[in-house]
Backbone as CSV, one residue per row, in Angstrom:
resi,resn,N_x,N_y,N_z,CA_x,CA_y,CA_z,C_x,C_y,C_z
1,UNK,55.770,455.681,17.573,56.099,455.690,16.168,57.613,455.666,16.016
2,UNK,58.211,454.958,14.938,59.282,454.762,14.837,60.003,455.100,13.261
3,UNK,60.613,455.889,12.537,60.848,456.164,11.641,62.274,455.171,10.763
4,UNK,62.196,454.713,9.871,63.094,453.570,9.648,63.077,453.632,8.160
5,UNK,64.123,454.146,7.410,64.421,453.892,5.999,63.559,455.091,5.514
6,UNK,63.340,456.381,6.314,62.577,457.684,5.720,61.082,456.962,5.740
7,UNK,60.626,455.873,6.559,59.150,455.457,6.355,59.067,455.432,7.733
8,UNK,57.257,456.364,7.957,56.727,455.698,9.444,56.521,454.363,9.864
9,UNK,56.771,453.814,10.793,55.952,451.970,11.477,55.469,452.369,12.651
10,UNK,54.356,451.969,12.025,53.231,452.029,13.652,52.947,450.358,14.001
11,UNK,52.656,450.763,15.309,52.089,448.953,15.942,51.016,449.966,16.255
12,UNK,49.646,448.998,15.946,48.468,449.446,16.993,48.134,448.485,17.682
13,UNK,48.355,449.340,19.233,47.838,448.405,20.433,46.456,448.320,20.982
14,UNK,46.231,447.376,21.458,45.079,447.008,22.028,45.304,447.926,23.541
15,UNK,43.985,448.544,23.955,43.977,450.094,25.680,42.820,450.153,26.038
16,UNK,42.958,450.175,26.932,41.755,450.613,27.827,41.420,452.336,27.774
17,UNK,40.906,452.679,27.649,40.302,454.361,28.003,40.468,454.600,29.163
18,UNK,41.424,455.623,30.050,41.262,455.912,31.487,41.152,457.402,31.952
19,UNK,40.611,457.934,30.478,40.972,459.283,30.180,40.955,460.082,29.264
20,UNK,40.928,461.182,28.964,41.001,461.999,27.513,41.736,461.588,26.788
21,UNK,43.006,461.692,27.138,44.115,461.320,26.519,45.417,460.314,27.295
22,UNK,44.811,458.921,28.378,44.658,458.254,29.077,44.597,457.013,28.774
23,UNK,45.072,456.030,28.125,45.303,454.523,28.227,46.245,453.767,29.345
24,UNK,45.264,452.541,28.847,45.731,451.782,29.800,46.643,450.230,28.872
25,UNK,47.203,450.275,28.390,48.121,449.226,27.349,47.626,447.587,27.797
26,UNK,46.418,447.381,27.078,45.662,446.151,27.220,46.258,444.437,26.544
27,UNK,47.300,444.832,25.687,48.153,443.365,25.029,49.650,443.418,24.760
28,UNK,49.595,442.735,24.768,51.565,442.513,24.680,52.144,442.972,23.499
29,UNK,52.947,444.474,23.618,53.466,445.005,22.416,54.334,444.058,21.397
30,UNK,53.996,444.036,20.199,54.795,443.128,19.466,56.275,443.550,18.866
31,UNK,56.255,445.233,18.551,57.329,445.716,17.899,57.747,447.084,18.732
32,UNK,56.669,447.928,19.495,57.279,448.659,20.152,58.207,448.606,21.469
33,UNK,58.775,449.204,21.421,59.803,449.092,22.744,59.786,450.340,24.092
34,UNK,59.831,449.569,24.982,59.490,450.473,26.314,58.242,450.377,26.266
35,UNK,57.301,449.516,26.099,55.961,449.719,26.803,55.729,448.389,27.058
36,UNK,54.718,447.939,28.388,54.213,446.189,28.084,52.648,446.240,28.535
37,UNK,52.725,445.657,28.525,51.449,445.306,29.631,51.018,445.608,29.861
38,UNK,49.801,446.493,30.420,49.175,447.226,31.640,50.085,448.411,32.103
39,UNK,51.070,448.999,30.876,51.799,450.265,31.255,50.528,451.522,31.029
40,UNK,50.695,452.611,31.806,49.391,453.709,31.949,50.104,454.732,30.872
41,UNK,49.110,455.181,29.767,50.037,455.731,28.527,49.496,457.084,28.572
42,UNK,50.312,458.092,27.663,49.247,459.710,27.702,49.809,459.558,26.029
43,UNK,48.648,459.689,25.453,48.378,460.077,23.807,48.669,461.522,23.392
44,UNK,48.587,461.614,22.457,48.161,462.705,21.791,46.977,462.609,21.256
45,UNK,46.341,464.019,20.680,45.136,464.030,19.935,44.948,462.990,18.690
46,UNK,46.260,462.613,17.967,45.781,461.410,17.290,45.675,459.736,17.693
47,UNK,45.992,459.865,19.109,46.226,458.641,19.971,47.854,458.079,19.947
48,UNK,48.790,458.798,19.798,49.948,458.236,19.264,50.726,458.626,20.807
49,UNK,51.290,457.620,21.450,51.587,457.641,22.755,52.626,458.515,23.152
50,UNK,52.264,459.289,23.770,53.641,460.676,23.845,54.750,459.949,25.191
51,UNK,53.942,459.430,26.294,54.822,459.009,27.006,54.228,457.931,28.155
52,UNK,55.251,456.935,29.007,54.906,455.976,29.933,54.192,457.015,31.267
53,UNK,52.663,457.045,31.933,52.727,457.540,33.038,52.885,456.767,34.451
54,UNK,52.631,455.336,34.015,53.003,454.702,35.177,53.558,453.502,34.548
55,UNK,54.480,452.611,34.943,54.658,451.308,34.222,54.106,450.107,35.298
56,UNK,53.687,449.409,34.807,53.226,448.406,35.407,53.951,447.526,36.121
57,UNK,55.278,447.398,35.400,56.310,446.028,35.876,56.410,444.499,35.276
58,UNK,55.842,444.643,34.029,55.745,443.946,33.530,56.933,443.740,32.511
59,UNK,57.559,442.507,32.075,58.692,442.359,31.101,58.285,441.693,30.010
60,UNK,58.441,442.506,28.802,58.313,442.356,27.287,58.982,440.806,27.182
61,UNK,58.742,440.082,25.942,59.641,439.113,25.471,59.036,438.898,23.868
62,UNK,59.961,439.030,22.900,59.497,438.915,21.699,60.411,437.452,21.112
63,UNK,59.583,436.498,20.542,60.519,434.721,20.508,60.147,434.700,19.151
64,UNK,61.232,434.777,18.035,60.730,434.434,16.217,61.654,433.010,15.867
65,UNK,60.399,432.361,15.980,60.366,430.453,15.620,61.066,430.569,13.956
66,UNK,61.172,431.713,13.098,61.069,431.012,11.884,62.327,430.808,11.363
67,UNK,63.605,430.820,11.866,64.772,429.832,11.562,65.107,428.939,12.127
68,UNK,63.894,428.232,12.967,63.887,426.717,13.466,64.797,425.888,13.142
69,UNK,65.432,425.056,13.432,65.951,424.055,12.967,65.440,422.965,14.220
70,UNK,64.402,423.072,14.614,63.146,422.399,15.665,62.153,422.250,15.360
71,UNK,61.544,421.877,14.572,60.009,421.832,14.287,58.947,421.549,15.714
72,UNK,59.532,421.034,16.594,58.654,421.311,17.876,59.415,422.009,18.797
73,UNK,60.290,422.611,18.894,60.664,423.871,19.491,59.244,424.876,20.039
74,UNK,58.571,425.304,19.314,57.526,426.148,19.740,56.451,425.217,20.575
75,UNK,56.312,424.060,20.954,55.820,423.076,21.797,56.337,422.908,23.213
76,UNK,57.753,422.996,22.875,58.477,423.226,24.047,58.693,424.607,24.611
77,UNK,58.643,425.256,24.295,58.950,426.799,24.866,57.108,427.230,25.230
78,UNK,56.250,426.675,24.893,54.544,426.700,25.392,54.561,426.026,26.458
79,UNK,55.308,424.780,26.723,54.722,424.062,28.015,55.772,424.447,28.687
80,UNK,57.091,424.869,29.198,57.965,425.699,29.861,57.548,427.086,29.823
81,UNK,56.151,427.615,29.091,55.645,429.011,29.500,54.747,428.643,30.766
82,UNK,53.776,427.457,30.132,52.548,426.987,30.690,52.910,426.712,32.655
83,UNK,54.468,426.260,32.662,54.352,426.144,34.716,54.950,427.767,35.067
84,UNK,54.752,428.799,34.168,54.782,430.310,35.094,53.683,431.140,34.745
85,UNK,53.474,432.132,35.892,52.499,432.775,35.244,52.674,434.306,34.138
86,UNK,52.839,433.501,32.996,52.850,434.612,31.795,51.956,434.690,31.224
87,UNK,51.539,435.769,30.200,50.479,436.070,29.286,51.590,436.421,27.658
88,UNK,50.974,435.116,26.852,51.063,434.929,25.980,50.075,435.802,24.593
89,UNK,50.796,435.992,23.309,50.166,436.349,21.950,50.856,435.985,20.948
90,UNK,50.132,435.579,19.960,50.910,435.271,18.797,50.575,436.191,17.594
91,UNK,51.695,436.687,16.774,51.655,438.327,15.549,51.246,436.997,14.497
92,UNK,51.788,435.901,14.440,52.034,434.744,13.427,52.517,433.817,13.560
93,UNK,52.649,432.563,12.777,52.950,431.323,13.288,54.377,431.697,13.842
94,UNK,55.046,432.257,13.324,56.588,432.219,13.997,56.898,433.201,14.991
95,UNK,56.530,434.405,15.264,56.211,435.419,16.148,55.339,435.155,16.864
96,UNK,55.924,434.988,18.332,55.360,435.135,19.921,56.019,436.322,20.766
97,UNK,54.788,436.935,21.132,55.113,438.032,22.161,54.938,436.980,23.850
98,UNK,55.304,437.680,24.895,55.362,437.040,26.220,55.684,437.907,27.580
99,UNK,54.635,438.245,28.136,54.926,439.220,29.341,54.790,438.726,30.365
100,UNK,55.860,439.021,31.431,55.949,438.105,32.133,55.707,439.313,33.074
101,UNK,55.105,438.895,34.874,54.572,439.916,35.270,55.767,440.856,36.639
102,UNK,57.032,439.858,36.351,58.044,440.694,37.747,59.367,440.084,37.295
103,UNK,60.077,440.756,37.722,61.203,440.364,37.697,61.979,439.028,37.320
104,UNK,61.248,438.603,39.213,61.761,437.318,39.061,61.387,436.001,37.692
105,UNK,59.933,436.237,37.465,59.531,435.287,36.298,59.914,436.201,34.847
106,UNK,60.549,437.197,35.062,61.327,437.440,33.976,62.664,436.815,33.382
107,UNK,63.272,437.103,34.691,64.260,436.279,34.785,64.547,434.519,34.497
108,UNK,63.288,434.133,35.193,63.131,432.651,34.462,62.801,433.019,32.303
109,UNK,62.290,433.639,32.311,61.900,433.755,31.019,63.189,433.987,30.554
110,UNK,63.679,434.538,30.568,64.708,435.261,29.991,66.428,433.762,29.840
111,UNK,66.608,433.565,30.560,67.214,432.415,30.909,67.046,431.267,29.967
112,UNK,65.997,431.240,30.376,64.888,429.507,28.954,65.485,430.117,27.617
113,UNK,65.355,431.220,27.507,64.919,431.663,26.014,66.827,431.888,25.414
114,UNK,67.013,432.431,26.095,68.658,432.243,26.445,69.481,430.861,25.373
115,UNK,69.145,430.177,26.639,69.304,428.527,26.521,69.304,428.458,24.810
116,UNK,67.825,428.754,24.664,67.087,427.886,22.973,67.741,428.673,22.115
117,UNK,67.888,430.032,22.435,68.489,430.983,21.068,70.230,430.163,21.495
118,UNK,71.169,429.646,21.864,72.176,429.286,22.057,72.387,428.226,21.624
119,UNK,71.049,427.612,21.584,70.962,426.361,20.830,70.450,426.168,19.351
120,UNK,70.121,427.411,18.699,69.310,427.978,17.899,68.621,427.652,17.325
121,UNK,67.081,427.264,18.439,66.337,426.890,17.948,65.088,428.549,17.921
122,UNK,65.351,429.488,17.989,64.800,430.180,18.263,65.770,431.859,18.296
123,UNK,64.780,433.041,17.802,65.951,434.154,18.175,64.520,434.825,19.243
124,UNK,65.596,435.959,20.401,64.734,436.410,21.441,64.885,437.512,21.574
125,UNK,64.189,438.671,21.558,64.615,439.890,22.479,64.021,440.784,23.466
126,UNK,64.395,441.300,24.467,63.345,442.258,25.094,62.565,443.185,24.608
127,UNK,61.423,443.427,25.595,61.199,444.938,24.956,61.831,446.337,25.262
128,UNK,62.695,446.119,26.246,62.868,446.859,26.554,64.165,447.675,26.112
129,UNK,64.565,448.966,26.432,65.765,449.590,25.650,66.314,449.881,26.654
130,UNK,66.022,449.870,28.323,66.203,451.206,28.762,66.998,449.913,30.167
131,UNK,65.782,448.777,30.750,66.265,447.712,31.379,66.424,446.605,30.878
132,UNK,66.855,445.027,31.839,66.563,443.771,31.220,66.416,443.141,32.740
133,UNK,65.770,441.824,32.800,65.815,441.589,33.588,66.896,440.583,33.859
């Protein structure tokens, strides 16, 4: 949970059950930060994630298409996803989440996305607060 302008914002994620108070972070966070993938979570009694117990290794990527000045920009950044192995979601047509599963294909991710926001066809950011790859 994140408090912003005296108002709560919640994301609800998609988890696996591994436990009482035990998830397993089943889809690619769209707005929270520090969690991805297949990170192992401990709740509270209302399910609201108190903390990371294991992280997976997986790297966040959040890509918002909607100050395009590309109308196939998001065509191109799908088939330059499509030769690595990432796991893709879309919040909306212009919001793509993207987890990439190590380092190194972070690093390719991260780079591409680089490139397009420089070229601005696209803005990018991690999920993360804490690393980057």
């Amino acid at each position: 949970m994140e408090e912003k302008n005296s108002k709560n914002e919640w994301e609800q994620l998609w988890a696996i059950r591994l436990g009482d108070k035990r998830f397993c972070i089943g889809c690619i966070p769209f707005f929270a930060f520090d969690l991805a993938l297949g990170d192992e979570v401990e709740t509270d009694e209302n399910y609201v994630i108190q903390r990371v117990i294991k992280e997976s290794g997986h790297y966040t990527f959040r890509v918002w298409f909607g100050n395009s000045t590309d109308q196939e920009i998001k065509n191109e950044v799908l088939k330059f996803m499509d030769n690595l192995p990432v796991e893709l979601e879309w919040s909306s047509a212009n919001l793509l989440a993207i987890s990439a599963p190590d380092p190194s294909q972070a690093k390719q991710v991260a780079d591409y996305l680089y490139t397009q926001q420089s070229m601005e066809y696209l803005i990018y950011e991690t999920g993360r607060t804490t690393r980057n790859p």
